[in-house]
OpenMM code with the backbone's topology and positions (N, CA, C; nanometers):
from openmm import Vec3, app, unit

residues = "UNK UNK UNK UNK UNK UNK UNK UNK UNK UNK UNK UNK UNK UNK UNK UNK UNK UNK UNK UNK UNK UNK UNK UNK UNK UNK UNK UNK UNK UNK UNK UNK UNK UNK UNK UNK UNK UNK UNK UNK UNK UNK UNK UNK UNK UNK UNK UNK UNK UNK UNK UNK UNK UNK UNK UNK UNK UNK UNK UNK UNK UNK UNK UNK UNK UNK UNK UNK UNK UNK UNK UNK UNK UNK UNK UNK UNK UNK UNK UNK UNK UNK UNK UNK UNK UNK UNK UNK UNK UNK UNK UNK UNK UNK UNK UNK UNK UNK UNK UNK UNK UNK UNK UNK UNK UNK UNK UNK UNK UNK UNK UNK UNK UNK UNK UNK UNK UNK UNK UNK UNK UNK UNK UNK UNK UNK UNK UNK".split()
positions = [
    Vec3(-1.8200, -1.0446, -1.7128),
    Vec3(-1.7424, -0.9841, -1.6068),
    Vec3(-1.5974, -0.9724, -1.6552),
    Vec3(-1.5334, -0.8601, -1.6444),
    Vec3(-1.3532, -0.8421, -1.6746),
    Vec3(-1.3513, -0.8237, -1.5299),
    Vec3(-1.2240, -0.9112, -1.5124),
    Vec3(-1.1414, -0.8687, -1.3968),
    Vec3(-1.0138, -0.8011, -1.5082),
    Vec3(-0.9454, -0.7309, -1.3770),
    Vec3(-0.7917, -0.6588, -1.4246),
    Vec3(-0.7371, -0.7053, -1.3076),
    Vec3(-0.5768, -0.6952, -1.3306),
    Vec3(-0.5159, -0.7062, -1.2054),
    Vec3(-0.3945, -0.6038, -1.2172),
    Vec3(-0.3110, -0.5619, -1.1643),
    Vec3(-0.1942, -0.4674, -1.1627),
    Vec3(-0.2099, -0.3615, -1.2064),
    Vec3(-0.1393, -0.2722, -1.3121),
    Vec3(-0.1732, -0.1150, -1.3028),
    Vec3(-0.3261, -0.0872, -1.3811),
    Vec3(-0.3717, -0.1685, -1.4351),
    Vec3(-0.5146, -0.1091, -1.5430),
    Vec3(-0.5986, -0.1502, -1.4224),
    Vec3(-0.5899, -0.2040, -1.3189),
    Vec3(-0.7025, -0.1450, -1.1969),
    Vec3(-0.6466, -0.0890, -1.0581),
    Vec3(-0.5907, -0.0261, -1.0684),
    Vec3(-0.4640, 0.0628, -0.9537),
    Vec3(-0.4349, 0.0193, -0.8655),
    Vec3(-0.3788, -0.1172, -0.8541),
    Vec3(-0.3119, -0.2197, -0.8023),
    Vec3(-0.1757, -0.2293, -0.7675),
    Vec3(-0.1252, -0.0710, -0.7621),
    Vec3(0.0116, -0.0211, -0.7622),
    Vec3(0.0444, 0.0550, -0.6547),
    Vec3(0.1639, 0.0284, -0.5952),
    Vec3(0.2335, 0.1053, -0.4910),
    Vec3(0.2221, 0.2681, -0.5329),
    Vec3(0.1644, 0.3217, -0.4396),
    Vec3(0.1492, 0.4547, -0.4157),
    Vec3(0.2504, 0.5323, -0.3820),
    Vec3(0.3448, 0.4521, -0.3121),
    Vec3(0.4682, 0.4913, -0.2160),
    Vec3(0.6019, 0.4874, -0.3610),
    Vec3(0.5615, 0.4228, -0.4742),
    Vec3(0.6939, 0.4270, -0.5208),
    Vec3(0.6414, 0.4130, -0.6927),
    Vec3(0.4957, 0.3389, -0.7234),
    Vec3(0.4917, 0.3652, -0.8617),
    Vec3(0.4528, 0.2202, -0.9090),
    Vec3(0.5765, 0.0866, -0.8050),
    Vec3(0.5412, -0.0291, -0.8597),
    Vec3(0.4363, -0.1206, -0.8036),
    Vec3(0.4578, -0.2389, -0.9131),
    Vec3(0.3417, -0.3081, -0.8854),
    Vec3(0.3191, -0.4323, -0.9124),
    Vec3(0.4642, -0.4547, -1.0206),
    Vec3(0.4638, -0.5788, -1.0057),
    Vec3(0.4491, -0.7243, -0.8915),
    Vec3(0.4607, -0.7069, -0.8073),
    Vec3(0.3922, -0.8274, -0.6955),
    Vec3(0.3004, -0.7969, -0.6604),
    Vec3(0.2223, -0.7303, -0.6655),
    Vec3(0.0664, -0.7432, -0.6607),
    Vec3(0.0086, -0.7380, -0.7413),
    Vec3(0.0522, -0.7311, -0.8953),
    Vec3(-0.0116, -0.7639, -1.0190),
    Vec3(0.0106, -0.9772, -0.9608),
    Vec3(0.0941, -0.9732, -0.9491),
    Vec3(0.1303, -1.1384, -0.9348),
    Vec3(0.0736, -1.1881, -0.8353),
    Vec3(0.0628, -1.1584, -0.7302),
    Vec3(-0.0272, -1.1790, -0.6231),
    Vec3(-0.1851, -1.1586, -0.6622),
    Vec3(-0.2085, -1.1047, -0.7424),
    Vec3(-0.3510, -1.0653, -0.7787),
    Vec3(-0.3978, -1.1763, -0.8398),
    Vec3(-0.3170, -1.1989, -0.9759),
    Vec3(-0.3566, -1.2859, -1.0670),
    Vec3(-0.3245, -1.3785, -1.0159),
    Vec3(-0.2714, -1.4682, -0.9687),
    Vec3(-0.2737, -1.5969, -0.8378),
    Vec3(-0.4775, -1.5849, -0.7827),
    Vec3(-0.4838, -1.4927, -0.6843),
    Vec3(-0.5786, -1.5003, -0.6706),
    Vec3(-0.7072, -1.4844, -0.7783),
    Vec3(-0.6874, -1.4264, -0.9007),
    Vec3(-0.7830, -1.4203, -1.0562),
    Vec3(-0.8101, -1.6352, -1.0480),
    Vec3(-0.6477, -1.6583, -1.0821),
    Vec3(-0.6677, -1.8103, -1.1077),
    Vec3(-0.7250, -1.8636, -1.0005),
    Vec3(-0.7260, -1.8738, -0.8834),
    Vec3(-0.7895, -1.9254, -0.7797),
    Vec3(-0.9371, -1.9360, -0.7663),
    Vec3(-0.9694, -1.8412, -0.8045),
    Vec3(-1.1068, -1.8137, -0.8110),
    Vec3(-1.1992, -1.8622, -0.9286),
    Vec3(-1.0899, -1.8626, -1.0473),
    Vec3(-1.1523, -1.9301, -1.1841),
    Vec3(-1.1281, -2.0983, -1.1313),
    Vec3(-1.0283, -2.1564, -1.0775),
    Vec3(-1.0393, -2.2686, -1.0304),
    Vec3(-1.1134, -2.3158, -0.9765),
    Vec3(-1.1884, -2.2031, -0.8637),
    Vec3(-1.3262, -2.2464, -0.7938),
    Vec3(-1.4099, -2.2184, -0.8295),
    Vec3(-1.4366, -2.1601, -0.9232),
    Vec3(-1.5633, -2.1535, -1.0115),
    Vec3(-1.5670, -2.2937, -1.1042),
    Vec3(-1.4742, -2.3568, -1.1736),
    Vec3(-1.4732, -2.4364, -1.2767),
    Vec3(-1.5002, -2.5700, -1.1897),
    Vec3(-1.4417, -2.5556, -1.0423),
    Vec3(-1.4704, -2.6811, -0.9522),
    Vec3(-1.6504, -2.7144, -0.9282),
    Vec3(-1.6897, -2.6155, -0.8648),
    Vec3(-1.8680, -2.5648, -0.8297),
    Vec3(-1.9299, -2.5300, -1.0146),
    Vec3(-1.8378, -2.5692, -1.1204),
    Vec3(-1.9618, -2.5454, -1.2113),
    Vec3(-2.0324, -2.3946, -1.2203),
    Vec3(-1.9526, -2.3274, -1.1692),
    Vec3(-2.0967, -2.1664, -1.1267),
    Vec3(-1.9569, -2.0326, -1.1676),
    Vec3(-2.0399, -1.9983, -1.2558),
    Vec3(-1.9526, -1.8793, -1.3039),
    Vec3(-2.0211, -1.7420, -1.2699),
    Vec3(-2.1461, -1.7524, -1.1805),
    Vec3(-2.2143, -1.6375, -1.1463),
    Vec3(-2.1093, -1.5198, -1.0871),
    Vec3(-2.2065, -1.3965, -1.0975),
    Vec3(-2.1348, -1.2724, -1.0288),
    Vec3(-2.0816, -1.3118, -0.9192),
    Vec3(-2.1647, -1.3636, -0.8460),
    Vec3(-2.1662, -1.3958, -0.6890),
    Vec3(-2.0615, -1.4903, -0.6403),
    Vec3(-2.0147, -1.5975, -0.7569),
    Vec3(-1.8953, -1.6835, -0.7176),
    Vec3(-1.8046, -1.6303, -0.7871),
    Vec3(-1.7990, -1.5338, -0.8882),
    Vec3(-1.6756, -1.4550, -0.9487),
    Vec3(-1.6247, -1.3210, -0.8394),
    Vec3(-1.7100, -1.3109, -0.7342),
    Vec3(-1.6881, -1.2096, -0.6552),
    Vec3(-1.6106, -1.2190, -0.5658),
    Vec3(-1.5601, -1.3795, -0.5807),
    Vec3(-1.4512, -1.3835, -0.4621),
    Vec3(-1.3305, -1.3092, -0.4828),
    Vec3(-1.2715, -1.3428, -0.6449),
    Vec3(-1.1797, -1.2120, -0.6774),
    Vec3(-1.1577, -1.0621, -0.6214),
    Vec3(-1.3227, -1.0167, -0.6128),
    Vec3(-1.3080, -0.8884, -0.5905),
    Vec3(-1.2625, -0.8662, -0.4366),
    Vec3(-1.3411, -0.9337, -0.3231),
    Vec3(-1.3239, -0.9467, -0.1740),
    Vec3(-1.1314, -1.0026, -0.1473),
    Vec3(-1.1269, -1.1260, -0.1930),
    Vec3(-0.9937, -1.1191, -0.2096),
    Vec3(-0.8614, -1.0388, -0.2140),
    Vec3(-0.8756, -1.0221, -0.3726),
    Vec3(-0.7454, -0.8973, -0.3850),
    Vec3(-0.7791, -0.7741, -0.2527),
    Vec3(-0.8571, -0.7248, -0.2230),
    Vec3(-0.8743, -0.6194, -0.1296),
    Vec3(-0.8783, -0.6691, 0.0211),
    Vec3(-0.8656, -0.7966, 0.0359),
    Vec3(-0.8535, -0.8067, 0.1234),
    Vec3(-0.6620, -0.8765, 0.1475),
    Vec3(-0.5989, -0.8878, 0.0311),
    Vec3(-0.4831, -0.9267, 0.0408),
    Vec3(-0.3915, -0.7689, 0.0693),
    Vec3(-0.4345, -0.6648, -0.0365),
    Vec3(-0.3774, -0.5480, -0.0706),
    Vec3(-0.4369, -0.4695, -0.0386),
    Vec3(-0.5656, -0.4500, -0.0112),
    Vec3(-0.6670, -0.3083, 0.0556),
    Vec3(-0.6398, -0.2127, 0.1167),
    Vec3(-0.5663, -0.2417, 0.2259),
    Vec3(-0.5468, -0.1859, 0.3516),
    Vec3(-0.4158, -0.1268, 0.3320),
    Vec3(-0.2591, -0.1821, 0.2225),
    Vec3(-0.1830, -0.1638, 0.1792),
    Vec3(-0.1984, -0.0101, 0.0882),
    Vec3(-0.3413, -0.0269, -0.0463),
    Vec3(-0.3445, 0.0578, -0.1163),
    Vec3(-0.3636, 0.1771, -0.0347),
    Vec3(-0.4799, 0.1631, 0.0547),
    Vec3(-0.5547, 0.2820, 0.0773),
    Vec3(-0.4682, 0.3776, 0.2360),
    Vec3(-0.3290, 0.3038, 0.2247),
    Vec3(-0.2329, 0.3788, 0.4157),
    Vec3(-0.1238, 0.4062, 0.2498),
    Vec3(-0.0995, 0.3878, 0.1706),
    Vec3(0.0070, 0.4467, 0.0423),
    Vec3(-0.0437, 0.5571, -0.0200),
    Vec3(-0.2153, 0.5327, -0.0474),
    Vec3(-0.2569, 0.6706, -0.1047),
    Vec3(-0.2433, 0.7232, 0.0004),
    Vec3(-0.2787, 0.7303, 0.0983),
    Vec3(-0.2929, 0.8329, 0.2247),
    Vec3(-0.1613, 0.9084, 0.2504),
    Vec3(-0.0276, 0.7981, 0.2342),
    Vec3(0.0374, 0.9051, 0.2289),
    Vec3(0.1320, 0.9537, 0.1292),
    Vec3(0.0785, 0.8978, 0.0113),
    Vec3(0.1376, 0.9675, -0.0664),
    Vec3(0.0348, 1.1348, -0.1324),
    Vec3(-0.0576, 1.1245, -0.0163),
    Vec3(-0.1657, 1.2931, -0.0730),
    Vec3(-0.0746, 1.3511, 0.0696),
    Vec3(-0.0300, 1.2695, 0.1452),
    Vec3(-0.0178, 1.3735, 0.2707),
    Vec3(0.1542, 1.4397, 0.2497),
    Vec3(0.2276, 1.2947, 0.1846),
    Vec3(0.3912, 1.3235, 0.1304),
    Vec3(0.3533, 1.4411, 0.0275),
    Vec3(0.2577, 1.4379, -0.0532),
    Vec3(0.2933, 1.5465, -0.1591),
    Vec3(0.2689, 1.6871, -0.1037),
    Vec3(0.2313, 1.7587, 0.0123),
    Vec3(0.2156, 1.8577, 0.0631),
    Vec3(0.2790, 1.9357, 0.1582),
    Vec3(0.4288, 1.8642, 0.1728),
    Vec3(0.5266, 1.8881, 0.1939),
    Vec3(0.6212, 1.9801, 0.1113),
    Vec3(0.6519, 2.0736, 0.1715),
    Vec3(0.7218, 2.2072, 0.1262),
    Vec3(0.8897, 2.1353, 0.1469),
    Vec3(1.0050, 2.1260, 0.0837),
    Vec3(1.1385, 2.1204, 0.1002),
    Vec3(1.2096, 2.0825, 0.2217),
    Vec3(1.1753, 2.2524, 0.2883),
    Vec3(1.1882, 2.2386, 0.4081),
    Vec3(1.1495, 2.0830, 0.5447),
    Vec3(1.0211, 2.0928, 0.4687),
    Vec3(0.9586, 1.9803, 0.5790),
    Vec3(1.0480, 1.8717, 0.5670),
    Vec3(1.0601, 1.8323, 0.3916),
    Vec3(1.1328, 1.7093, 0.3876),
    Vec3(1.2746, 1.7382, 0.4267),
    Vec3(1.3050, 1.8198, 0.4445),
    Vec3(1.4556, 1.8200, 0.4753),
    Vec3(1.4847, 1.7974, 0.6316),
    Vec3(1.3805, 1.8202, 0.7105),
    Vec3(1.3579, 1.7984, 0.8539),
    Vec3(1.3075, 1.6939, 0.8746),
    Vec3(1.2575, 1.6090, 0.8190),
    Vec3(1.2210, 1.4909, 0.8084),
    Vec3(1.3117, 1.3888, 0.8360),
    Vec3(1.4043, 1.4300, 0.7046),
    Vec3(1.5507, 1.3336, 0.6991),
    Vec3(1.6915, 1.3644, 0.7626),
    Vec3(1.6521, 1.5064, 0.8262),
    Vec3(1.7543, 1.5249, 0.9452),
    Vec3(1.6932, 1.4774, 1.0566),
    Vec3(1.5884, 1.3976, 1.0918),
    Vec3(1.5235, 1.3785, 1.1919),
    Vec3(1.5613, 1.1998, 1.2200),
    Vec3(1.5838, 1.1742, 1.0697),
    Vec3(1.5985, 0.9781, 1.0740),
    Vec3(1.7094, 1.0328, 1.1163),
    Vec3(1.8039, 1.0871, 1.0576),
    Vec3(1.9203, 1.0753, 1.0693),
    Vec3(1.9867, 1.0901, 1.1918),
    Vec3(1.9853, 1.2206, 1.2768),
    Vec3(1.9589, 1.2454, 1.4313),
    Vec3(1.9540, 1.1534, 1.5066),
    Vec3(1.8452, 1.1118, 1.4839),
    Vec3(1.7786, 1.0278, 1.6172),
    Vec3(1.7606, 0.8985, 1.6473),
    Vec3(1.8076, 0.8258, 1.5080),
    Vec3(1.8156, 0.6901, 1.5278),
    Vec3(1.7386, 0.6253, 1.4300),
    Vec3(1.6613, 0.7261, 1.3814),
    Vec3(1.5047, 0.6200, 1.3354),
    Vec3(1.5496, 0.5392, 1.1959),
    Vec3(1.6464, 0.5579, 1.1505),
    Vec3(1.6686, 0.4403, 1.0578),
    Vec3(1.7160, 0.3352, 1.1351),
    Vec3(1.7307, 0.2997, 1.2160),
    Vec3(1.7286, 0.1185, 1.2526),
    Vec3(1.6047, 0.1304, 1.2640),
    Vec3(1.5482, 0.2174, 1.3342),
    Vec3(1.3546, 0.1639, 1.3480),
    Vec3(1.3055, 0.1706, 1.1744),
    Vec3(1.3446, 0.2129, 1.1075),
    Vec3(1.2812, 0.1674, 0.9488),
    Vec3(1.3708, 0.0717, 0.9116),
    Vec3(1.4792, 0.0417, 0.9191),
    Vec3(1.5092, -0.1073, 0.8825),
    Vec3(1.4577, -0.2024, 0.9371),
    Vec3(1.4261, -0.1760, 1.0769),
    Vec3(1.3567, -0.3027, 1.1633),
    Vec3(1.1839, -0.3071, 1.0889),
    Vec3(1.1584, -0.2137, 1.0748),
    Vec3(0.9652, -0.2003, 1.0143),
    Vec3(0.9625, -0.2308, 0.8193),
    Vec3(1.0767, -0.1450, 0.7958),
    Vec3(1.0664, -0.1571, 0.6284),
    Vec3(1.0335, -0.3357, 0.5668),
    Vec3(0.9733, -0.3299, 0.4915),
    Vec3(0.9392, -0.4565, 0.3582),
    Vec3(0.9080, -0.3861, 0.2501),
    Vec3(0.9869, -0.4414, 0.1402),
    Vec3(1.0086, -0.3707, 0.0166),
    Vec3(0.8624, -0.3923, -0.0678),
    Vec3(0.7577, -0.4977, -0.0553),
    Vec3(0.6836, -0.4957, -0.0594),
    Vec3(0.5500, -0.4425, -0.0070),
    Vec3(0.5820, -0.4285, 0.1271),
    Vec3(0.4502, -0.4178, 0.2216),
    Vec3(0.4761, -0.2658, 0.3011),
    Vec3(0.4379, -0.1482, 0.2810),
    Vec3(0.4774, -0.0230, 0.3184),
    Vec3(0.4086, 0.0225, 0.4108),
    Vec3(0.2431, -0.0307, 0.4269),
    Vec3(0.1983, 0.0120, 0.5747),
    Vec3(0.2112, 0.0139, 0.6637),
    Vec3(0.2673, -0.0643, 0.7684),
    Vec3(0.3396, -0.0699, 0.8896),
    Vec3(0.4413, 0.0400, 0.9219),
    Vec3(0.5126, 0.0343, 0.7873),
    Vec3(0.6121, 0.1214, 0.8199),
    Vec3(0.5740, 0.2798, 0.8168),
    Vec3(0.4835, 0.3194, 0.7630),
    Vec3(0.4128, 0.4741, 0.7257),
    Vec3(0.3293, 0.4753, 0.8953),
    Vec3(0.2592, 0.3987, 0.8960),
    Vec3(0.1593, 0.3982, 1.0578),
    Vec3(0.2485, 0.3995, 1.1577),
    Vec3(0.4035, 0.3532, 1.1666),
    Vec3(0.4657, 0.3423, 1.2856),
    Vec3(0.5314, 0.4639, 1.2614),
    Vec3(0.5730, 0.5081, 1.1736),
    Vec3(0.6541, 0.6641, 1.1469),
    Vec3(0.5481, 0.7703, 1.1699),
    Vec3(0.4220, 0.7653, 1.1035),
    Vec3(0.3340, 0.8707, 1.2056),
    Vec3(0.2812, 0.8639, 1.3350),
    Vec3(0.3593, 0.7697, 1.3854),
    Vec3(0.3281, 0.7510, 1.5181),
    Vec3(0.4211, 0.8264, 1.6271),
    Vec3(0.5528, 0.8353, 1.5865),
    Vec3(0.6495, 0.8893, 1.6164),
    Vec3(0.6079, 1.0914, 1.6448),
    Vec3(0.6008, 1.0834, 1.7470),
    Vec3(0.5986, 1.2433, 1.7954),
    Vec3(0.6456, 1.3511, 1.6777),
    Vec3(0.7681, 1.3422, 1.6721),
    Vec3(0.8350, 1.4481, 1.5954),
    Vec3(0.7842, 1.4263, 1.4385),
    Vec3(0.7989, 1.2959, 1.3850),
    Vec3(0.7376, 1.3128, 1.2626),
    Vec3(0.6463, 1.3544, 1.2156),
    Vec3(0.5282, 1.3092, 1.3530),
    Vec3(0.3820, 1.3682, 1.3147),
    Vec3(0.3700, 1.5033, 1.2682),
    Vec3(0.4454, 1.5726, 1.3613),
    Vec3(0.4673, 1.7367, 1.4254),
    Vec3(0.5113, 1.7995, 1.2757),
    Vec3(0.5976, 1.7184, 1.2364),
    Vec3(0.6551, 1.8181, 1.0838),
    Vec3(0.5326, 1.8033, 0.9675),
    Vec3(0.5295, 1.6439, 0.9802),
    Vec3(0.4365, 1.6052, 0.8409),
    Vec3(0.3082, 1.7121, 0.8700),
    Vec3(0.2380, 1.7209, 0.9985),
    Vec3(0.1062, 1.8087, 1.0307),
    Vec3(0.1536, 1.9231, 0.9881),
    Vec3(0.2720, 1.9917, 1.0430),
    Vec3(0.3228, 2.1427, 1.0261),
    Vec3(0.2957, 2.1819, 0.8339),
    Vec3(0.2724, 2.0784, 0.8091),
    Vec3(0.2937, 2.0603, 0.6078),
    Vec3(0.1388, 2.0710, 0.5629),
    Vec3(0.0665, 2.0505, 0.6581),
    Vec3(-0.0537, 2.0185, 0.6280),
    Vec3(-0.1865, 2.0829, 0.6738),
    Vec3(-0.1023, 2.2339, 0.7555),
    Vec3(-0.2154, 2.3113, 0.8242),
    Vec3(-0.1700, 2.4538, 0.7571),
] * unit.nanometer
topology = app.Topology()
chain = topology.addChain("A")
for resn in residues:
    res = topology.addResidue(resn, chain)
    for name in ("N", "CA", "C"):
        topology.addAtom(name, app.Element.getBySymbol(name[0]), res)
């Protein structure tokens, strides 16, 4: 069995490229799991599989709301983005992304910004 952890198994922020803390967070959980294997004696698939359930369950949900919008960010015409960021700017919504932003953790903040009426309205307008 190879495990990988960080960019050679796409363990990388979608939203920006990096990946270093969840390469580190990963391999934390790699060692954890070799720890509990070496504890139980059992190096089977089945006790090496905690790795796999793990990392995806630490970062899963992270990877797969970053790809989402980084296929939905790339289909944005200029325009859109330029209404986008006259729209934080306008209306307030940068304290609501300083209050949601973590430089690590980007889902919250993408799910609460398409939640927002007007954002939806442009990002969709990009996408029909």
């Amino acid at each position: 069995m190879c495990w990988l952890v960080g960019e050679a198994t796409g363990q990388v922020k979608w939203t920006t490229g990096g990946g270093i803390y969840y390469a580190i967070l990963c391999a934390h959980i790699a060692v954890d799991t070799i720890v509990k294997a070496f504890a139980q004696g059992s190096f089977t698939a089945s006790t090496l599989a905690h790795y796999e359930h793990a990392w995806k369950r630490a970062i899963g949900r992270e990877l797969q709301v970053g790809r989402y919008f980084r296929k939905l960010f790339r289909r944005l015409h200029d325009a859109q983005v330029e209404a986008l960021l006259q729209l934080v700017e306008r209306h307030g919504l940068m304290e609501f992304v300083h209050a949601k932003a973590d430089f690590d953790w980007h889902w919250e903040l993408i799910v609460a910004m398409l939640k927002h009426a007007d954002v939806r309205k442009i990002v969709l307008s990009g996408i029909m």
